[in-house]
C-alpha positions in Angstrom: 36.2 -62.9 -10.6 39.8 -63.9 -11.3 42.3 -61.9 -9.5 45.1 -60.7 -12.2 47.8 -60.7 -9.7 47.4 -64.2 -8.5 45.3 -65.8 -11.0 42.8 -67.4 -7.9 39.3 -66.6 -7.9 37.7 -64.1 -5.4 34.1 -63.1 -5.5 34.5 -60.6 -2.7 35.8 -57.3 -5.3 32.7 -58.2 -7.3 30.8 -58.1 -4.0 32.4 -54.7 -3.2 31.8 -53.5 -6.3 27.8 -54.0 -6.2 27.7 -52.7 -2.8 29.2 -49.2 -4.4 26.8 -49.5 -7.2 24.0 -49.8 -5.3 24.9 -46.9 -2.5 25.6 -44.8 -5.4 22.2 -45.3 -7.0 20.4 -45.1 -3.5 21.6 -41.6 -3.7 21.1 -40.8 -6.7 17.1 -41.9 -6.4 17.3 -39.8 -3.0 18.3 -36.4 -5.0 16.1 -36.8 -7.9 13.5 -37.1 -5.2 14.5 -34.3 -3.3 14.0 -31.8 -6.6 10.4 -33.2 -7.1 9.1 -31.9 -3.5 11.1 -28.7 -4.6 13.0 -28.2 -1.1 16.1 -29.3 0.9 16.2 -33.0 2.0 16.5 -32.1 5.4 12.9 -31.1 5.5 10.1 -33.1 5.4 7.1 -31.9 3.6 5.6 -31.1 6.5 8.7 -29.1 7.9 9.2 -27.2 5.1 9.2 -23.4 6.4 9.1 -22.1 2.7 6.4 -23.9 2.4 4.7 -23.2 5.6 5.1 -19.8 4.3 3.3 -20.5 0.8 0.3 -21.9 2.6 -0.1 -19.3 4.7 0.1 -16.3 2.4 -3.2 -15.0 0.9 -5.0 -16.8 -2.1 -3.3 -15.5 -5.1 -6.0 -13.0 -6.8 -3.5 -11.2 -9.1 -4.5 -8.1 -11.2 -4.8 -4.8 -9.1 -6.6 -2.9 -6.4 -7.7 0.2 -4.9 -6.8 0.5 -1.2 -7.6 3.3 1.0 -6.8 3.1 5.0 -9.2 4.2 7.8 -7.8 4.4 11.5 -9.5 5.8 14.5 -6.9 9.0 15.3 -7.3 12.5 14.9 -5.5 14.1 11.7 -3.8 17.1 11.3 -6.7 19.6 10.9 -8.3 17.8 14.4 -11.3 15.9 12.9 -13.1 13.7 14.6 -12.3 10.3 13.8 -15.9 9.3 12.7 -15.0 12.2 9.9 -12.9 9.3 8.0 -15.8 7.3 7.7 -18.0 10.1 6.2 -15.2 10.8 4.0 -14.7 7.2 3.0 -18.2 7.3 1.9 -17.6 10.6 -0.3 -14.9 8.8 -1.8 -16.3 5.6 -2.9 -19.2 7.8 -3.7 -16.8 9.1 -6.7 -15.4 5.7 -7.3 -18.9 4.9 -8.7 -19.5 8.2 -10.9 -16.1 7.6 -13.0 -17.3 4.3 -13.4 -13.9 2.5 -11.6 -14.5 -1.4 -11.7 -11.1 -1.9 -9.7 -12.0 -4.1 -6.4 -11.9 -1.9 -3.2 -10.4 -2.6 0.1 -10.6 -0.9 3.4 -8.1 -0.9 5.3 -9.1 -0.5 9.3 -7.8 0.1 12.4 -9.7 1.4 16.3 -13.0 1.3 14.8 -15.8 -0.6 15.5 -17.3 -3.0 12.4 -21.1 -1.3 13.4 -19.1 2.5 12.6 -18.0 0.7 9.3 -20.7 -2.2 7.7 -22.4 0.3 5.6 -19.4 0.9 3.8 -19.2 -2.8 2.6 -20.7 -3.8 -0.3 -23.7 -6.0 0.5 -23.8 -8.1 -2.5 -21.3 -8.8 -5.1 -22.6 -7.1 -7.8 -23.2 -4.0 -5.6 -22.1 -0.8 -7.4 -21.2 1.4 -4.6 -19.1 -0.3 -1.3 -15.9 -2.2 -0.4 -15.2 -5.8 -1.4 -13.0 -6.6 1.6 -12.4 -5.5 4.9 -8.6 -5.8 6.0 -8.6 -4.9 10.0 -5.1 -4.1 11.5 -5.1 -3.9 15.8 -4.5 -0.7 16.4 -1.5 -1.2 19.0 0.3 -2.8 16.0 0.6 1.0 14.9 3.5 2.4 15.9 5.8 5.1 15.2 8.8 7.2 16.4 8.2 11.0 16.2 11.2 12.5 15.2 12.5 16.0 16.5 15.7 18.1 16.5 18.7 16.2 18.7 16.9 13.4 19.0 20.1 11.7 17.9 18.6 9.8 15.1 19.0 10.9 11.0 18.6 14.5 10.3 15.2 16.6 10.0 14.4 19.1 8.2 14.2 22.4 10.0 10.4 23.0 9.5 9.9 19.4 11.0 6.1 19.2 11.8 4.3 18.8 15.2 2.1 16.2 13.6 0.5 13.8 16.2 -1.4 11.4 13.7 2.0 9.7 12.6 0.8 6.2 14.0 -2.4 5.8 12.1 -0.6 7.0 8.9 1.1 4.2 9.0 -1.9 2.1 8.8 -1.0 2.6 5.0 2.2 0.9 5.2 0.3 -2.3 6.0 -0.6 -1.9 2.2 2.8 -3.9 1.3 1.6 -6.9 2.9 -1.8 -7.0 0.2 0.9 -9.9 -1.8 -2.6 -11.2 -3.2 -2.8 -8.8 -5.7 0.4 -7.4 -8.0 -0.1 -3.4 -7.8 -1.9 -1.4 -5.0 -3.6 1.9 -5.9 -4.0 3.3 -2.8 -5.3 6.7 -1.8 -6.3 9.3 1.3 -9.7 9.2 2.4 -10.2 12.5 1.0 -10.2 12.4 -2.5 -12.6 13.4 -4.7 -12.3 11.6 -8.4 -13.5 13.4 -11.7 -11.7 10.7 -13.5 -11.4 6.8 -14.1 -8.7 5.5 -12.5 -8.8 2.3 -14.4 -6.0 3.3 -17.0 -3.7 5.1 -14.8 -3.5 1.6 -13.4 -3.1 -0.3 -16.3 -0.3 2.0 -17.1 1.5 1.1 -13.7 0.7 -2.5 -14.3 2.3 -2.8 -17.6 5.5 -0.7 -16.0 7.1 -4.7 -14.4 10.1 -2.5 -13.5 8.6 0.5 -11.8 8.1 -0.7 -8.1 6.5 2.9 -6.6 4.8 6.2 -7.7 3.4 9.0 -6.2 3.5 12.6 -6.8 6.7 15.0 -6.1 6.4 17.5 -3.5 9.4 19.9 -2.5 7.4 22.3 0.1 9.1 23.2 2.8 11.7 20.0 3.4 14.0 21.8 0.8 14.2 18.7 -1.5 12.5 16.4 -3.4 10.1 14.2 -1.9 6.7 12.7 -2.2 3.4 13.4 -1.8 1.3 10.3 -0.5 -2.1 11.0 -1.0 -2.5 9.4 -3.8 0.4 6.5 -4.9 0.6 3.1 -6.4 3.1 0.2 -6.0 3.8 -3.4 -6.0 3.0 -5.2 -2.7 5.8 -7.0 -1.2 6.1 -8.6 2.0 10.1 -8.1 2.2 9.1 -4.3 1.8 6.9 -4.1 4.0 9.2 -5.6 6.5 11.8 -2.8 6.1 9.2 -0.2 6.2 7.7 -1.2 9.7 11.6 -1.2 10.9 11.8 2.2 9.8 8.9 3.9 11.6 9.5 1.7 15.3 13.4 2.7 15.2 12.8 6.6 13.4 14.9 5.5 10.7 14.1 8.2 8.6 14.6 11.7 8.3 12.3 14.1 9.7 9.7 16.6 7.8 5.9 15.6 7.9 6.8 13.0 11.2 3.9 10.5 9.2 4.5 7.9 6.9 4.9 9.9 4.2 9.1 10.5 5.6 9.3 6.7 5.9 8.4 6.2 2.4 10.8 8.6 0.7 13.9 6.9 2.8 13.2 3.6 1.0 11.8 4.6 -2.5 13.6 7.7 -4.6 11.5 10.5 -5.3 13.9 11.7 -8.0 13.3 9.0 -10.2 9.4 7.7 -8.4 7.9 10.9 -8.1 5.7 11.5 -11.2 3.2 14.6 -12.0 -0.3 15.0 -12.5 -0.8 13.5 -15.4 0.2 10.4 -14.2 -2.8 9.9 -12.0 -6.5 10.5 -12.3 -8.5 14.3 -11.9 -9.1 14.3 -8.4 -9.8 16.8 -6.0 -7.8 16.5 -2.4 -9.7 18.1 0.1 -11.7 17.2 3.2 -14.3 19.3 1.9 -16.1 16.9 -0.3 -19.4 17.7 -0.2 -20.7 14.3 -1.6 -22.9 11.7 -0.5 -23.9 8.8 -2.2 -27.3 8.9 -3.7 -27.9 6.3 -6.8 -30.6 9.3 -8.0 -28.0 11.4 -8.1 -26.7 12.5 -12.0 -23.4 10.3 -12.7 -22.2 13.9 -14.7 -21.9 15.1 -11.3 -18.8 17.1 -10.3 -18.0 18.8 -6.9 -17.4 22.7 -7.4 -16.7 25.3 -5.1 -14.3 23.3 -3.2 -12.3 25.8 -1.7 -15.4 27.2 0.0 -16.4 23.9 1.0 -13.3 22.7 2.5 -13.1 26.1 4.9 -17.1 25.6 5.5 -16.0 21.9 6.8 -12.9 22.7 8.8 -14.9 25.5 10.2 -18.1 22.5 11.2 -15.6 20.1 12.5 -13.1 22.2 14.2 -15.1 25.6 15.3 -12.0 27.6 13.8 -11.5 29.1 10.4 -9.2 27.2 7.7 -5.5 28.3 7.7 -3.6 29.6 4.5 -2.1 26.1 4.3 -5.4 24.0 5.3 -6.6 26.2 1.6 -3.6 26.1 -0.1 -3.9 22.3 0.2 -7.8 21.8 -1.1 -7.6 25.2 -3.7 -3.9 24.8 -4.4 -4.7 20.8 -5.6 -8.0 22.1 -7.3 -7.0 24.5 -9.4 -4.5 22.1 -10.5 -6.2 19.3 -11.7 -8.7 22.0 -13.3 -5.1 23.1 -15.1 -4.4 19.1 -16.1 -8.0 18.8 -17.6 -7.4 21.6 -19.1 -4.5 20.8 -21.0 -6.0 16.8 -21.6 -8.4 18.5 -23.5 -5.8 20.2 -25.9 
């Protein structure tokens, strides 16, 4: 190349020149590599910990489930803890009658898998049992009990005594079930009269409704949630905050279960929904129903109100309280008032 200023020849720009060319192409080819494997380059494929964390998340299965959580504890009525079995039965019992085709999973913590095996389903096709078994280890359960001056948030000034908060929070291990893309998850003791199928679809095709379960004022003096019944979208970054909440009492006191945690992160005033938004059901431990594939599928429980005192009274040796009733009758007579006005 001729040099303009001094009209000799010098090859050394040109040399220069194809050096910068060629660095500037070597990184180029380096970058449009880096966006094919989709992470920084200072990761190796290998190193990637977004990745790591891809591959070890569940298979992707999509669509959504029913969930309902069984942990060796006593409730608040004092049942034994073999009780939640029974009742686990009961309730997939129902599951089969209305005909739900949603895939089932247990979720279990302190028992043993001989107290439980019966409930899973032994073959695919199988009408009545649980497709998968999630066990959690029961010291993972933890929870704070709140009370007056404990120096953490506020609680309500008819704050419960309740002793079961650790295994309700079995539930919260829900959030982590990213396999599928809405959880339907309910108490052990529900009775169904209804298909939940299209109460789910509903939820499903809400993208921008993350929670719902039902609004419940009671005696907290404001609006919260009732978690016997609720569905939401899994999420691992939830689930995270959630288990903060309950090791640290981050939350403000009424039931002391996870029921408190839940209505610090999610608003009931605009996730709290009535009863039409879920199936018929009957809450009450006094589901007298065992499954029996002779059994008429236009069977419904009745008499629950006597039933549930009948089983408080087996179980506990006491007669129900006015609350234990008004928590069975009080939810019967209501979804008998919901049917009732479906079928106007």
């Amino acid at each position: 190349m001729m040099n303009l200023f001094t009209g000799s020849t010098d090859n050394a720009p040109r040399a220069r020149l194809a050096k910068y060319v060629g660095t500037f192409a070597s990184l180029a080819l380096l970058s449009l590599v880096g966006l094919a494997v989709d992470h920084p380059l200072s990761f190796s494929r290998e190193e990637d910990p977004l990745r790591k964390r891809r591959l070890d998340a569940p298979e992707r299965q999509g669509g959504a489930a029913f969930v309902v959580s069984v942990c060796s504890g006593v409730d608040y009525v004092h049942s034994d803890p073999m009780a939640q079995i029974t009742r686990a039965e009961h309730l997939l019992d129902t599951l089969v009658r209305v005909d739900s085709k949603l895939p089932r999973v247990m979720l279990v913590s302190g028992f043993k898998p001989s107290d439980y095996s019966h409930l899973v389903k032994e073959t695919e096709d199988a009408a009545f049992g649980f497709d998968k078994v999630v066990t959690v280890p029961y010291d993972d359960l933890t929870f704070k009990i709140r009370h007056k001056g404990d120096g953490l948030m506020p609680v309500s000034d008819t704050v419960f005594g309740r002793q079961d908060g650790s295994c309700t929070t079995l539930k919260l291990s829900a959030w982590k079930l990213v396999e599928y893309d809405v959880i339907f998850h309910t108490d052990t003791d529900i009775c169904f009269h209804e298909n939940p199928n299209p109460y789910v679809n509903d939820f499903v095709n809400e993208p921008d409704r993350l929670f719902k379960a039902f609004c419940e004022i009671s005696l907290r003096g404001w609006m919260g949630f009732n978690t016997h019944m609720m569905m939401f979208r899994p999420n691992l970054q939830i689930a995270q905050l959630l288990h903060q909440k309950i090791q640290f009492g981050d939350f403000i006191g009424y039931t002391n279960t996870e029921q408190d945690v839940i209505e610090t992160l999610y608003s009931p005033s605009s996730e709290c929904v009535d009863d039409a938004k879920f199936p018929r059901h009957t809450h009450a431990k006094g589901c007298p129903v065992k499954y029996d594939e002779q059994r008429p599928k236009d069977f419904h429980t009745s008499d629950l109100e006597g039933a549930f005192a009948q089983k408080v009274a087996e179980e506990t040796g006491r007669a129900a309280t006015e609350t234990e009733r008004n928590l069975s009758g009080g939810r019967a007579k209501r979804g008998k008032r919901t049917a009732r006005a479906k079928a106007v």
